[in-house]
Legacy VTK file of the C-alpha trace (Angstrom):
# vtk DataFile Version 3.0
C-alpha trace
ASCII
DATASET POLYDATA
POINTS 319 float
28.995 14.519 -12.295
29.835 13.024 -8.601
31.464 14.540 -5.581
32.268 12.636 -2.513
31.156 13.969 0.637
32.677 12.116 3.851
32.125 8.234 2.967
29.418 9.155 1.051
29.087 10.564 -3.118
26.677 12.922 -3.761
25.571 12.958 -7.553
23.857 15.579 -10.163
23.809 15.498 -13.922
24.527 11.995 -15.631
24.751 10.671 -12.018
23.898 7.002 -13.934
27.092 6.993 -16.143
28.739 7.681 -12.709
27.187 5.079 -11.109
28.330 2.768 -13.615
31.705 4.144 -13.908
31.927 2.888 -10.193
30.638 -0.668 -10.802
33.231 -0.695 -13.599
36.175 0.198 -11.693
35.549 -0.917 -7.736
34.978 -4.055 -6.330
31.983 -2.920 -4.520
28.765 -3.473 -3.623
26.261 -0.116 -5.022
22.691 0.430 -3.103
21.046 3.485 -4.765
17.796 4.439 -2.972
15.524 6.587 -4.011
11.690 7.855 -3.312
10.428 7.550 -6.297
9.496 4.269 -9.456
11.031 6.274 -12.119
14.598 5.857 -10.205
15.267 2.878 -12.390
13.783 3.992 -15.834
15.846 5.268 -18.983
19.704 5.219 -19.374
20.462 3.675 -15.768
17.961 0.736 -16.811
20.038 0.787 -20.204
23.538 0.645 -18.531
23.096 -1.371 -15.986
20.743 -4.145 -17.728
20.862 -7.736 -16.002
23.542 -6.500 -13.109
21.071 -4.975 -10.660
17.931 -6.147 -8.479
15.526 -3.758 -7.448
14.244 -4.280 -3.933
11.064 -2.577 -3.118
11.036 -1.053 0.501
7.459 -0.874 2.372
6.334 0.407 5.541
6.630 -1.911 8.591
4.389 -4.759 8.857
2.636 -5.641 11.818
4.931 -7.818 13.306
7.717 -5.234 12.628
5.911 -2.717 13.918
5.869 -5.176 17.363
9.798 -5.571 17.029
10.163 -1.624 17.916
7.535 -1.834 20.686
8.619 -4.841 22.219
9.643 -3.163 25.876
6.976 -0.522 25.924
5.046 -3.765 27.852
1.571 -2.995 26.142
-0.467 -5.684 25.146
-0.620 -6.437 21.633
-4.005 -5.295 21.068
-2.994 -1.528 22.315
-0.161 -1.642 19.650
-2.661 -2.641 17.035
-4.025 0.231 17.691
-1.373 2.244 17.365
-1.007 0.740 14.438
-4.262 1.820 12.746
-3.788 5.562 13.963
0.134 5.561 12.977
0.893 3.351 10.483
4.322 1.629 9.560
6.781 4.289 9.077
10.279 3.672 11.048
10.741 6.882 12.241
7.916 7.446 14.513
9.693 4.624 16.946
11.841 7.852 17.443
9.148 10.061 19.113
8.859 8.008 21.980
5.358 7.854 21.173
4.774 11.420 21.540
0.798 12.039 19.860
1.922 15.907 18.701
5.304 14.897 17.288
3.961 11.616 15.607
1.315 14.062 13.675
3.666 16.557 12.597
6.261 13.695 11.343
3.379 12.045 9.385
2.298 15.521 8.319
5.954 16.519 7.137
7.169 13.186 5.190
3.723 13.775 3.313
4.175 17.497 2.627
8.176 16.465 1.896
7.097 13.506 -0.661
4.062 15.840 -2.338
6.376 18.634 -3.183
9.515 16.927 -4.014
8.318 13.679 -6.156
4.737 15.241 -7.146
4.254 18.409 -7.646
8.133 19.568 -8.727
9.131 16.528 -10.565
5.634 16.640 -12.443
5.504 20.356 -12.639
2.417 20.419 -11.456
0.864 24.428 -10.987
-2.613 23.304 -8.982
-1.616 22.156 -5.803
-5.324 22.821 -4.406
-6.618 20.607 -6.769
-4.293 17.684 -6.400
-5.097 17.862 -2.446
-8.471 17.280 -3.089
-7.581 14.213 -5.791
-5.958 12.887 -2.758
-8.789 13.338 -0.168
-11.370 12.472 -2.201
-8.835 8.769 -2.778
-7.469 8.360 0.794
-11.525 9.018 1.910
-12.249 6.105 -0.846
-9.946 3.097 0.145
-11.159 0.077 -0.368
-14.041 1.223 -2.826
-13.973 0.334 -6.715
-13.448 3.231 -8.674
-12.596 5.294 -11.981
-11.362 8.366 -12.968
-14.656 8.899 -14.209
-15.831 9.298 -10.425
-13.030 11.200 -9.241
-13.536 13.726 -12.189
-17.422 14.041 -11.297
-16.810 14.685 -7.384
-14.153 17.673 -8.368
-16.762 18.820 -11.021
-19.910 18.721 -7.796
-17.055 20.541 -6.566
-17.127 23.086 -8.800
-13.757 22.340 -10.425
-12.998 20.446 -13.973
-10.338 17.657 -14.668
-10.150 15.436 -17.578
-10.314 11.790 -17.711
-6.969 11.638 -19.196
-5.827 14.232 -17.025
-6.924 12.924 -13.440
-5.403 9.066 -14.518
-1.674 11.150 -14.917
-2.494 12.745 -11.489
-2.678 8.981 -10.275
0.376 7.825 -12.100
2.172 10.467 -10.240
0.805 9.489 -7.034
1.985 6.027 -8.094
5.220 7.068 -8.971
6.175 8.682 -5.792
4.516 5.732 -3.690
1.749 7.578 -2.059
-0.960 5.185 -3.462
-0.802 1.488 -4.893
-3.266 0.892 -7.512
-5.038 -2.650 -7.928
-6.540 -4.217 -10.268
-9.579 -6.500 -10.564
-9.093 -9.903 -11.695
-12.276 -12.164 -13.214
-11.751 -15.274 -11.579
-14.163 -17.100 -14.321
-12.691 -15.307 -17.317
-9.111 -15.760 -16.044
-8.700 -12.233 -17.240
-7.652 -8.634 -15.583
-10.247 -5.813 -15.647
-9.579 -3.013 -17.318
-12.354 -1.135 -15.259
-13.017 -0.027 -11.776
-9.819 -0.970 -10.044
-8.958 -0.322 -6.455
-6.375 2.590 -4.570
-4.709 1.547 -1.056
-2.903 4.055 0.603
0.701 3.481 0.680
0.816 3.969 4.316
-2.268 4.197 6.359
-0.393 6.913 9.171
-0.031 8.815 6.119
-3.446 8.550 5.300
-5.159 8.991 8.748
-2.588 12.148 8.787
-4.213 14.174 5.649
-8.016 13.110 7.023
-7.428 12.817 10.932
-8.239 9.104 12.271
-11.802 8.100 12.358
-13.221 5.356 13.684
-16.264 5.264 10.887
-13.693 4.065 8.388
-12.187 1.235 10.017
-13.381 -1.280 7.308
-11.390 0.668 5.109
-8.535 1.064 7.141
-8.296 -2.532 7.739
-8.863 -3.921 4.483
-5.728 -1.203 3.055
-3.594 -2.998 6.046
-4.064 -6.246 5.066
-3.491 -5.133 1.755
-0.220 -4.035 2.301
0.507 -7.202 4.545
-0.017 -9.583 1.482
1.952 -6.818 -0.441
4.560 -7.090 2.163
4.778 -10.715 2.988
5.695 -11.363 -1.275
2.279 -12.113 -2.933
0.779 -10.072 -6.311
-2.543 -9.194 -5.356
-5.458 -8.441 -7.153
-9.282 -7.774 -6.276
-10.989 -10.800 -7.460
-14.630 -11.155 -9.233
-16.602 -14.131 -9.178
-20.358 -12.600 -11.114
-21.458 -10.280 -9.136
-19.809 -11.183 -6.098
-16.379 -9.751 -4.932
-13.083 -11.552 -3.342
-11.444 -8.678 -1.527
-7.932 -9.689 -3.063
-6.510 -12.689 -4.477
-2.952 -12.809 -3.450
-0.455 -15.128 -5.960
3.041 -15.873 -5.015
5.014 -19.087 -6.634
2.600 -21.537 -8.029
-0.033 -20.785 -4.957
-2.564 -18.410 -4.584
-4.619 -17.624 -1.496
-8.338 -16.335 -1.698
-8.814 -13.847 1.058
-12.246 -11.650 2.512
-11.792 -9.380 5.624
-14.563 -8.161 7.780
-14.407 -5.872 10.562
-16.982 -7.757 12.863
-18.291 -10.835 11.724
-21.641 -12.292 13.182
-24.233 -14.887 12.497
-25.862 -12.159 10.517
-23.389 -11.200 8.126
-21.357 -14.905 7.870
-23.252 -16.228 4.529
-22.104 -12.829 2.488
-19.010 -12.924 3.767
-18.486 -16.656 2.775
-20.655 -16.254 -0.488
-17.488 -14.966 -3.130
-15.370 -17.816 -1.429
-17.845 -20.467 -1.362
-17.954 -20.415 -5.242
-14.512 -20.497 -5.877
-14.343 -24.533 -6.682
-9.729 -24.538 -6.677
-8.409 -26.540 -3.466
-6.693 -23.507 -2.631
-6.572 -21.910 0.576
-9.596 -19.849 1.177
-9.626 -16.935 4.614
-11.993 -15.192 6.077
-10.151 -12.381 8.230
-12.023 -10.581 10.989
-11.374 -9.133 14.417
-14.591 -11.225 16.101
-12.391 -13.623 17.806
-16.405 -16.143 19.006
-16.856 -16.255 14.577
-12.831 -18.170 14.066
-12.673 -21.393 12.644
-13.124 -23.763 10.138
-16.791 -23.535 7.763
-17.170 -25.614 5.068
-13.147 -25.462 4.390
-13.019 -21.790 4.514
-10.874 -20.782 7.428
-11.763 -17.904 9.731
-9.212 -16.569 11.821
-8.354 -13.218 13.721
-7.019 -10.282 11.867
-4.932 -9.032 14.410
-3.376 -12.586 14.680
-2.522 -13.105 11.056
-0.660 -9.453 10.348
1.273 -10.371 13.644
3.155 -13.314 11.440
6.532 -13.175 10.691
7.118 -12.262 6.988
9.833 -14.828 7.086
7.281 -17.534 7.458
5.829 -16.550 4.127
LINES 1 320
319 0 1 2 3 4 5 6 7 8 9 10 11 12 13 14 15 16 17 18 19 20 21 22 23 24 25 26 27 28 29 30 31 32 33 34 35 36 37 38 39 40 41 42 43 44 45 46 47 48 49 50 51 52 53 54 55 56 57 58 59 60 61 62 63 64 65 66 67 68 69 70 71 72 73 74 75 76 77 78 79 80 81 82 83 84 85 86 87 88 89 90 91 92 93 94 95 96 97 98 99 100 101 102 103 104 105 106 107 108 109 110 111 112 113 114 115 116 117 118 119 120 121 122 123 124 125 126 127 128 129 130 131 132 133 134 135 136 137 138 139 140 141 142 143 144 145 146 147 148 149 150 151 152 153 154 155 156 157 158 159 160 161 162 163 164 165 166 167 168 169 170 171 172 173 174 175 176 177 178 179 180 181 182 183 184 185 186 187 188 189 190 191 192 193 194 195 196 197 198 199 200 201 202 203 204 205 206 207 208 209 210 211 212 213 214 215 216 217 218 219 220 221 222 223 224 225 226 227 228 229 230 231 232 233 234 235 236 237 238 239 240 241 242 243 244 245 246 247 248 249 250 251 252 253 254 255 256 257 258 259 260 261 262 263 264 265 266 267 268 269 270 271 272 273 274 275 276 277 278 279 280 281 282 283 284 285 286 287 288 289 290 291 292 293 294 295 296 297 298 299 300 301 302 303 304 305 306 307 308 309 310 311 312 313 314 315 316 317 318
């Protein structure tokens, strides 16, 4: 059924067989948007098979995020971190940078997303316990993990969830585009994992808006930005093994692939781990070390180090 509303039509049951009533009959262009992955899934995916291309929309990037703040005349290191704090989402460039109204927007598009494409869609009774599912992840980014571990923190909490139970929680999560889920890829085996993947928040604002912003986890934080940089700039990323080291992602896109570790400060000290995973990696592709010491950039043994800051600032369109 479909009603039009100003210049607009506003569907409800078998909205799909309207939708493709209207491809059949108009010479138009159709953009269906929607919040969550399941918006192209059974009869719509049927009756519109091979006429449609799905586009999937992410926060800002960096250099987005830039764009919007071009004439507040801060440097770019103050937007950076406004960046960490805030995240990418469009609509806080309306709050003219207000800190209460940015934490109540982040706040509501999280509560909004929770209860419409979580807990109603999924019909999910426990709202308590899926909070803490998501605290105990968004507290976890960037850390290898099963549902194994998330079921044993809820249990020292004094509260049970299944295995099988706790990996449909995720696939909701998933679903709605709250959390992107990453798998580990064994870069001698040429094979995926099927074990201890990795969760990156969707949007870090959202994230720093359920836990507050803490400077302790700004490894974490940075690693789920670059993340969703590669993410956004077109590449398939994985986490990569090589033994017992770890790449932090492998990012594909084409025929190239681009071999990537990012550390918060980087110093004599730490250099050899850091370089370690990449240094036994024997392709000619391009290998990165990403970090936000600016005296540690440069070239070592072919493996490039350059500034974090610098390389999320890069146009998408140059990827």
């Amino acid at each position: 059924m479909a009603s039009r509303v100003g210049n607009r039509w506003k569907f409800t049951k078998e909205w799909e067989k309207a939708v493709n009533a209207l491809r059949v009959d108009c010479e138009c262009e159709i953009v269906l948007t929607g919040s969550n992955a399941r918006l192209l899934s059974g009869e719509l995916t049927t009756l519109l098979a091979g006429r449609y291309v799905e586009i999937q929309m992410f926060p800002l990037s960096f250099d987005e995020f830039l764009e919007f703040r071009k004439d507040s005349g801060e440097d770019i290191h103050k937007s950076f971190d406004a960046f960490l704090r805030f995240g990418g989402l469009p609509g806080l460039h309306e709050l003219q940078a207000s800190p209460r109204a940015t934490a109540q927007y982040l706040n509501d598009v999280f509560n909004s997303v929770l209860l419409k494409d979580v807990v109603s869609r999924n019909n999910i009774r426990d709202t308590e316990l899926l909070n803490r599912i998501i605290q105990f992840i968004f507290d976890n980014v960037g850390s290898t993990f099963s549902a194994k571990n998330i079921s044993d923190f809820l249990k020292s909490q004094g509260r049970k969830l299944g295995v099988e139970t706790t990996y449909n929680y995720l696939d909701y999560l998933e679903n709605a585009f709250v959390i992107e889920r990453v798998k580990r890829f064994d870069l001698k085996g040429k094979k995926y994992l099927e074990t201890q993947e990795k969760i990156y928040a969707a949007d870090v604002g959202i994230r720093n808006s359920v836990l507050g912003y803490r400077p302790s986890d700004i490894a974490g934080i940075l690693e789920n930005l670059l993340y969703l940089n590669l993410r956004q700039k077109g590449f398939r990323v994985s986490v990569g093994k090589m033994g017992t080291l770890e790449v932090d992602f492998v990012a594909s896109k084409d025929e190239e692939v681009l071999y990537v570790q990012v550390c918060y400060q980087l110093t004599p000290e730490n250099l050899e781990r850091e370089i370690a995973p990449l240094k036994q990696i024997k392709d000619n592709y391009p290998k990165l070390v990403l970090t936000l010491s600016d005296l540690m950039t440069g070239d070592i043994e072919g493996i490039k180090v350059r500034n974090l800051v610098d390389f999320l600032a890069e146009p998408i369109a140059n990827f």
